[in-house]
C-alpha positions as CSV (number, residue, x, y, z in Angstrom):
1,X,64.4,83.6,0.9
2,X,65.1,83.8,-2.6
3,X,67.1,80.9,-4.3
4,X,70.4,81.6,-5.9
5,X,70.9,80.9,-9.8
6,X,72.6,81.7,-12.6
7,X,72.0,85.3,-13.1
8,X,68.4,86.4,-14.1
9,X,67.5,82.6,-13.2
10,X,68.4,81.4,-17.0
11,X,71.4,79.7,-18.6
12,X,72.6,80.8,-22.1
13,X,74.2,79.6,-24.5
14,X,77.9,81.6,-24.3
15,X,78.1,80.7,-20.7
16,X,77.1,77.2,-21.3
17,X,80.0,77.1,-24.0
18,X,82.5,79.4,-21.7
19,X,82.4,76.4,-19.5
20,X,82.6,73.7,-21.3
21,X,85.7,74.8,-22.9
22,X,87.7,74.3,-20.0
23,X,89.8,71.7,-18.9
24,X,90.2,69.5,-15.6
25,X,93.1,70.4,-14.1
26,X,93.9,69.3,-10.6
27,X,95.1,71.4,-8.1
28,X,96.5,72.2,-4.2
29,X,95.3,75.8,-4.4
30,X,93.3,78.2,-6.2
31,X,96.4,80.4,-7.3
32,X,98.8,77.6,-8.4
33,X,97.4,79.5,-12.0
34,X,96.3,82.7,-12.5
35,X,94.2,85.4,-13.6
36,X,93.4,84.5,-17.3
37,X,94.5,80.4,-16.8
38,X,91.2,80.0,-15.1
39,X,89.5,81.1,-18.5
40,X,90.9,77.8,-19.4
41,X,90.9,75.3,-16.8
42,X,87.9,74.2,-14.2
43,X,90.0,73.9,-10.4
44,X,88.4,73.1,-7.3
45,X,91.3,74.3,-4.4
46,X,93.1,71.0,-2.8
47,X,90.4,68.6,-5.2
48,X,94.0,67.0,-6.4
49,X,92.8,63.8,-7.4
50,X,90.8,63.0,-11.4
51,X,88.2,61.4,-10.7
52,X,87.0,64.0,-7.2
53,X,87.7,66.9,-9.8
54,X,85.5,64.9,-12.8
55,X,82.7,64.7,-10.5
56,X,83.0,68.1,-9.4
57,X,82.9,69.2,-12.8
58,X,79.8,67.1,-13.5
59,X,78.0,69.2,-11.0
60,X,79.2,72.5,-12.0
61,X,78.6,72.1,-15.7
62,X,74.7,70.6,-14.9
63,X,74.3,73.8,-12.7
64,X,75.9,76.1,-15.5
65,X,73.4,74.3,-18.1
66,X,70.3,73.7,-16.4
67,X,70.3,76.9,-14.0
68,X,70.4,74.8,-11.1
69,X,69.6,76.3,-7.2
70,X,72.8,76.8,-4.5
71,X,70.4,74.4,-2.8
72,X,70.5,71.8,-5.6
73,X,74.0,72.5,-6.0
74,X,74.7,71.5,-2.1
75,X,73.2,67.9,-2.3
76,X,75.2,67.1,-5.3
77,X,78.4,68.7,-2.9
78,X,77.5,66.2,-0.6
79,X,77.4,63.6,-2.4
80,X,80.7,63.6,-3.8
81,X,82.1,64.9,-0.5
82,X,80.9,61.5,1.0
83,X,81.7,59.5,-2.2
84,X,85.1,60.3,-3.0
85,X,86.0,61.3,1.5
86,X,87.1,64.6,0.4
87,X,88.7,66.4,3.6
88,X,88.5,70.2,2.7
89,X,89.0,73.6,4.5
90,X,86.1,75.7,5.2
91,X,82.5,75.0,6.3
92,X,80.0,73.1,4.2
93,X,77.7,76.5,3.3
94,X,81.2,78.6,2.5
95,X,82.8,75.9,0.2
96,X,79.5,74.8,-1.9
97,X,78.8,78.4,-2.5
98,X,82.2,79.4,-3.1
99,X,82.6,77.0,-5.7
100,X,79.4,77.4,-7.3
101,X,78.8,81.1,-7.2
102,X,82.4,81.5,-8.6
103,X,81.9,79.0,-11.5
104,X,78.7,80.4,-12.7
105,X,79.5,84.0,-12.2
106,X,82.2,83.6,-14.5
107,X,80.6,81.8,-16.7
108,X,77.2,84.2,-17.1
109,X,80.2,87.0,-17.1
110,X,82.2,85.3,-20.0
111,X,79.1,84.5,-22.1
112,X,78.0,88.1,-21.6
113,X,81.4,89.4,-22.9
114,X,81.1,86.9,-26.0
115,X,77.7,88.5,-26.4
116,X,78.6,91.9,-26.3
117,X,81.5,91.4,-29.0
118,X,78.6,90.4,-31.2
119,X,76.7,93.1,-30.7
120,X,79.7,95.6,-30.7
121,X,77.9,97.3,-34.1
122,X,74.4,97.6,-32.4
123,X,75.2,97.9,-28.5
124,X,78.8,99.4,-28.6
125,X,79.0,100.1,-25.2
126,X,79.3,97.7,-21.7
127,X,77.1,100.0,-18.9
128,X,78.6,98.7,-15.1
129,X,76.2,97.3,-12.9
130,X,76.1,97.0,-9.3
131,X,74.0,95.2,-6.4
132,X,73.2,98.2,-4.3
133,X,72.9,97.0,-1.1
134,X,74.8,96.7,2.1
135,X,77.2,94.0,0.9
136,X,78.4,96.0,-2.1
137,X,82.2,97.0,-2.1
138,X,82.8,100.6,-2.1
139,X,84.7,100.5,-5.2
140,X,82.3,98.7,-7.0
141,X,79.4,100.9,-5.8
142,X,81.5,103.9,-7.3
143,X,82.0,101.8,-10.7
144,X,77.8,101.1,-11.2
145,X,76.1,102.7,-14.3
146,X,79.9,103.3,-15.8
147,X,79.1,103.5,-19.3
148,X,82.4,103.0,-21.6
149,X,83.5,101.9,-25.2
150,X,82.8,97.6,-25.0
151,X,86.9,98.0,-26.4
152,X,88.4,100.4,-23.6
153,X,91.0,98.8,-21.9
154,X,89.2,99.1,-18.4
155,X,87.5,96.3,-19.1
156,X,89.9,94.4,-19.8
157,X,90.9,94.3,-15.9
158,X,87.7,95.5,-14.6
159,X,85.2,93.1,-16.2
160,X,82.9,91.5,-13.5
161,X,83.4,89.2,-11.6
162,X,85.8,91.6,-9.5
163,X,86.4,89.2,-6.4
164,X,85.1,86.6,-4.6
165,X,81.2,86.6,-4.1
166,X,81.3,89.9,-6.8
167,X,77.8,90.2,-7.8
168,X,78.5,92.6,-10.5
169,X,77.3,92.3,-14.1
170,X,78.2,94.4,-17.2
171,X,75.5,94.6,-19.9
172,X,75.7,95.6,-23.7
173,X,74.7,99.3,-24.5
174,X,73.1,100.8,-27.3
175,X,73.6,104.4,-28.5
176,X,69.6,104.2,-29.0
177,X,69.3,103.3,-24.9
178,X,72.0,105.8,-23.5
179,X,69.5,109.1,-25.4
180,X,66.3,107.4,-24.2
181,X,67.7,107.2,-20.7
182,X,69.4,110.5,-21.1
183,X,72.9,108.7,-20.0
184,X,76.1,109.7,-21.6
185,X,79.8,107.5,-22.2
186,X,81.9,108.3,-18.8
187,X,85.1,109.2,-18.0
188,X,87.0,106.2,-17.8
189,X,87.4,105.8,-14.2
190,X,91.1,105.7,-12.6
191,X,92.8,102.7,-12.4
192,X,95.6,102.5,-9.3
193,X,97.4,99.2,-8.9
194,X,98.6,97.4,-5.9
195,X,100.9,94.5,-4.6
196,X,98.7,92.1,-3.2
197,X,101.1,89.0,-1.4
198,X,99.7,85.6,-2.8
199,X,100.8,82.0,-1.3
200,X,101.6,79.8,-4.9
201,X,102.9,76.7,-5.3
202,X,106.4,78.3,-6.0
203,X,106.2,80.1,-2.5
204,X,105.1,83.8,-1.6
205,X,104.6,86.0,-4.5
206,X,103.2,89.5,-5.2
207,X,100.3,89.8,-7.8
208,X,99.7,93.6,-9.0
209,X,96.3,94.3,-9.0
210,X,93.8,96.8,-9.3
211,X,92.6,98.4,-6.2
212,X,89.3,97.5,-5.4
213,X,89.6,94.2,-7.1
214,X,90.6,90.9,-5.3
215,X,93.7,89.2,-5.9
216,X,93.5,86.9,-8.9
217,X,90.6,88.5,-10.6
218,X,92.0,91.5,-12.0
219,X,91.4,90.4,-15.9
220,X,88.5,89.8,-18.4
221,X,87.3,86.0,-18.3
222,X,85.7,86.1,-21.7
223,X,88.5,88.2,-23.8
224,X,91.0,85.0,-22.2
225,X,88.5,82.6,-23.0
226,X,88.0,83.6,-26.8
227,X,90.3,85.5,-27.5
228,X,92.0,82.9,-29.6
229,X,89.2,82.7,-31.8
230,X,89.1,86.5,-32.0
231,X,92.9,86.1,-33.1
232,X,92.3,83.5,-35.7
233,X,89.8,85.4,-37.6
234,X,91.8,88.5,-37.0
235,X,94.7,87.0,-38.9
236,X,93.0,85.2,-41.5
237,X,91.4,88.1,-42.4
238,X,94.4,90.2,-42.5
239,X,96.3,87.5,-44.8
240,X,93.4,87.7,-47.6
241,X,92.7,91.3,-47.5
242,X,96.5,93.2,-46.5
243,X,96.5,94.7,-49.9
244,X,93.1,95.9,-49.8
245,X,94.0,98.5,-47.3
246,X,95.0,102.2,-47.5
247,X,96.8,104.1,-44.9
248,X,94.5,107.6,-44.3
249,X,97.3,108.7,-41.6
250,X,100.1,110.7,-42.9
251,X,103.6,110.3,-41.4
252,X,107.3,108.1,-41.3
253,X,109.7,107.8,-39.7
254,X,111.6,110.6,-41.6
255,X,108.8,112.8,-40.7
256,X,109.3,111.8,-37.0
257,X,113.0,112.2,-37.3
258,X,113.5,108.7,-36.1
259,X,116.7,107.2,-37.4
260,X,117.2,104.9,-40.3
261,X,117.6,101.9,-38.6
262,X,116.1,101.0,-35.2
263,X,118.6,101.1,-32.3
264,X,119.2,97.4,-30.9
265,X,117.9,95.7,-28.1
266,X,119.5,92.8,-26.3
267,X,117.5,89.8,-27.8
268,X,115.9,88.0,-24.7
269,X,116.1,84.8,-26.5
270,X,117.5,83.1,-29.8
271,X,115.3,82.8,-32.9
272,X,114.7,79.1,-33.8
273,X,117.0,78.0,-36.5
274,X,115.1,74.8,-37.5
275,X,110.7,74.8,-36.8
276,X,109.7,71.3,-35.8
277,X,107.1,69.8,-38.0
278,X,104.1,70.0,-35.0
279,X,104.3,73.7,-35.6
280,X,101.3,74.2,-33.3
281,X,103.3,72.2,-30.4
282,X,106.0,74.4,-30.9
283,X,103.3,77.3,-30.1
284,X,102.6,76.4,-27.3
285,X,105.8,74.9,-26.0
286,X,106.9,78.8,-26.6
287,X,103.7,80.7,-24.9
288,X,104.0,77.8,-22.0
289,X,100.2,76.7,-23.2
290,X,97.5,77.0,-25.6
291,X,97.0,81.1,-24.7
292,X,99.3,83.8,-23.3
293,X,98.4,87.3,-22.0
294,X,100.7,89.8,-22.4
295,X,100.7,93.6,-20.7
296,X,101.2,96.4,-23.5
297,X,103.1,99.3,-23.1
298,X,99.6,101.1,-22.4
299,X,98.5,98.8,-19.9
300,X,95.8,97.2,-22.2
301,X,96.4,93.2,-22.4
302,X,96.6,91.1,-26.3
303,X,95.7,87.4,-26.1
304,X,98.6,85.1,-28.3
305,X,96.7,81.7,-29.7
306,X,99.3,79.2,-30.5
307,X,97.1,77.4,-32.4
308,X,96.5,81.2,-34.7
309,X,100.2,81.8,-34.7
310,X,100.9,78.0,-35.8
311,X,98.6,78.5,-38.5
312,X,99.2,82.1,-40.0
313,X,102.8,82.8,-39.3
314,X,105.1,82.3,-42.1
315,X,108.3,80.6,-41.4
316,X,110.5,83.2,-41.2
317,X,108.1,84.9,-38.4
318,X,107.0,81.5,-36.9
319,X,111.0,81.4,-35.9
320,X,110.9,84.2,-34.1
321,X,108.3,83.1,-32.0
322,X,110.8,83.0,-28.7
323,X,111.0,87.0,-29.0
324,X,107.2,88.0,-30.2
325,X,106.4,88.5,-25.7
326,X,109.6,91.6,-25.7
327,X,108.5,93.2,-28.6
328,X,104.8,93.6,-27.5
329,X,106.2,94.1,-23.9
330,X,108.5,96.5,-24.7
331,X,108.9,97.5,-28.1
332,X,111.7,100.5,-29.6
333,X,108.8,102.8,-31.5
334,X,105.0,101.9,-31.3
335,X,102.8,103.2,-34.5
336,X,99.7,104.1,-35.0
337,X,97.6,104.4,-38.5
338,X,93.9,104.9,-39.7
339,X,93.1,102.5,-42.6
340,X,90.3,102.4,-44.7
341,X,89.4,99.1,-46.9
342,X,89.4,100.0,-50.3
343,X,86.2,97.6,-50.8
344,X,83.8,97.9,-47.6
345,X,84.9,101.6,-46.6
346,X,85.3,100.1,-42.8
347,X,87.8,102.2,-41.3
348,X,90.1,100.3,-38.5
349,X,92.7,102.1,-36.0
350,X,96.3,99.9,-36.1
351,X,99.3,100.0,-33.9
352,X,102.4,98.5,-34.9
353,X,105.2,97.1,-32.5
354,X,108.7,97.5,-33.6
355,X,111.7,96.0,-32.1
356,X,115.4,95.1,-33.2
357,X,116.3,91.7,-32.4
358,X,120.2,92.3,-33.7
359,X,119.8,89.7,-37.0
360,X,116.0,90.8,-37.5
361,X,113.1,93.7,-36.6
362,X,110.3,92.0,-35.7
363,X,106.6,93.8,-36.3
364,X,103.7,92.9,-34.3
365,X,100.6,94.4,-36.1
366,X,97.5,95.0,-33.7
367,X,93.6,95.9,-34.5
368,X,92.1,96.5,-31.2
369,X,94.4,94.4,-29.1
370,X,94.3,91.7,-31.6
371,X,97.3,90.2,-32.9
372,X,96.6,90.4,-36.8
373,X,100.2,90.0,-38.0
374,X,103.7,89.4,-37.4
375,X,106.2,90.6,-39.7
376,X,110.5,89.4,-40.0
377,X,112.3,91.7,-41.8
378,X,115.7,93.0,-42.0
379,X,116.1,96.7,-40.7
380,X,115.3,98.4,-44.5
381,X,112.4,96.2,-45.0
382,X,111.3,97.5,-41.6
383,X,111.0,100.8,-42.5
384,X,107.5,100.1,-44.1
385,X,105.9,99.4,-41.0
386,X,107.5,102.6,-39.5
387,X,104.2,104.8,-41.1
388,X,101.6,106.9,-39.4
389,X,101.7,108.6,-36.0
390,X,104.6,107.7,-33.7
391,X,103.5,106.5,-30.2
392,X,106.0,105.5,-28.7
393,X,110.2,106.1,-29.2
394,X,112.9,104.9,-26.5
């Protein structure tokens, strides 16, 4: 029988750093977080106690780093099962490789996704691969050799791992490999959600998620794990090179015959009047953590940094922090704009968010579900973000 390892039998180095990003956090069950929290935090179900989970960790990360056997894995399992007289639910063989195949799954699956936005100007594409064999889910049998943009919004809930014991990959694509193999870019396959009941630490709860995907893995373990960092450079760049951009997409919003000033929404929360000097606390007091995930009107997801907001947010926008989630959620007109940099040539497709708060329109600008800016204005100085193609007008 063959051992078990980290996929292909060899570490690297983005799942080796996937892992070690994350943080001990202690906890009664798998789904007291979810989806995109488990980017950021290493859990073992019911291990509740520091030093269990530290020890825990220890053998995760040296099985992540040295592409250590299920075997291997076990004896270290037992170990700090005897050390620490850990009760816990489950058999022996079902726990050890629960625990271990989901860790460095996600990890291999993370790294890959790191990898592949690397590559995105070689290999542009991420190619969906399956283990055909008898243990295969139907769904994900249908999904192998999927070949689609490494940006499209499927992967952003359809990026393997897909559910417990998923043995699914998804590998960077070049142009060059799909004419050799005479493969083409699909049609991105449908995506139909359903309430799955979950048991949280809040009670019963229902977590939408796409069908043929397991409850609590509907979302892309590497684009929550970086991307922050993606974010960060995203807005630096923007702040050094805004004026080095020119809008190729005609259009207003007098050409759309869209009123002067946006209607008003009910603002879901005040604006901060006075920003504490710890403006990265303040962040993340207001996202409820370092990262939060928020659903577009599309159903494509953008990752908010506190630390990138903290640090490229002027004050005026920094304040409005509390209502940044509505306008991405549910913004009053949606924009969208090819622009070409007057220096490079590079050509990038933007949408921009717009919502009235009552005292202030807040922009959110986006380049490929990245948050590159955020813009406070009153309702005439808004009317310069209102350019290009409207998307979107309630």
């Amino acid at each position: 029988m063959a051992h078990e390892t980290l996929a292909e039998g060899q570490p690297f180095q983005e799942a080796v750093d996937y892992f070690a990003g994350k943080l001990n956090l202690p906890t009664e069950r798998w789904t007291d977080i979810r989806e995109g929290e488990h980017a950021k935090a290493f859990v073992v179900a019911g291990a509740q106690k520091a030093a269990l989970l530290a020890d825990f960790r220890k053998a995760v990360d040296r099985a992540v780093r040295d592409g250590e056997t299920l075997d291997s894995f076990r004896k270290r399992f037992d170990e700090i099962v005897a050390r620490h007289g850990w009760s816990y639910k489950g058999s022996r063989g079902w726990r050890s490789r629960t625990i271990y195949q989901t860790n460095i799954r996600q990890a291999y699956n993370a790294g890959r996704w790191q990898q592949a936005q690397q590559l995105r100007q070689s290999h542009p594409y991420l190619r969906y691969e399956a283990i055909d064999d008898g243990r295969t889910r139907p769904e994900h049998e249908a999904w192998d050799g999927t070949i689609l943009p490494a940006d499209d919004p499927w992967w952003d809930t359809h990026m393997p791992m897909n559910g417990w014991g998923c043995r699914c990959s998804a590998l960077p694509t070049s142009e060059r490999e799909l004419e050799r193999q005479g493969l083409s870019v699909s049609e991105r396959p449908p995506v139909t959600m359903e309430s799955r009941p979950v048991n949280t630490a809040a009670g019963p709860v229902d977590w939408p998620t796409p069908q043929g995907i397991d409850a609590g893995f509907g979302y892309n373990a590497g684009r929550a794990a970086y991307g922050s960092i993606d974010q960060q450079q995203a807005m630096a760049a923007w702040g050094e090179n805004a004026e080095r951009w020119e809008r190729l997409t005609g259009g207003d919003w007098q050409s759309a015959q869209q009123p002067q000033a946006l209607a008003v929404d009910d603002p879901p929360a005040p604006a901060r009047a006075e920003l504490p000097a710890d403006r990265a606390a303040y962040a993340r007091e207001i996202l409820g953590g370092e990262a939060a995930h928020v659903t577009l009107p599309d159903g494509s997801q953008a990752v908010l940094s506190a630390d990138a907001l903290a640090k490229n947010l002027d004050d005026a926008a920094l304040r409005q922090l509390p209502r940044l989630q509505a306008t991405l959620e549910d913004p009053r007109e949606a924009w969208l704009a090819f622009e070409r940099h007057a220096d490079t040539g590079q050509v990038e497709l933007r949408r921009r968010l717009l919502r009235h708060h009552g005292d202030t329109v807040l922009t959110v600008q986006l380049g490929r579900n990245t948050v590159e800016a955020v813009h406070a204005d009153s309702p005439e100085q808004a009317n310069r973000h209102r350019v290009g193609h409207l998307t979107r007008s309630r």
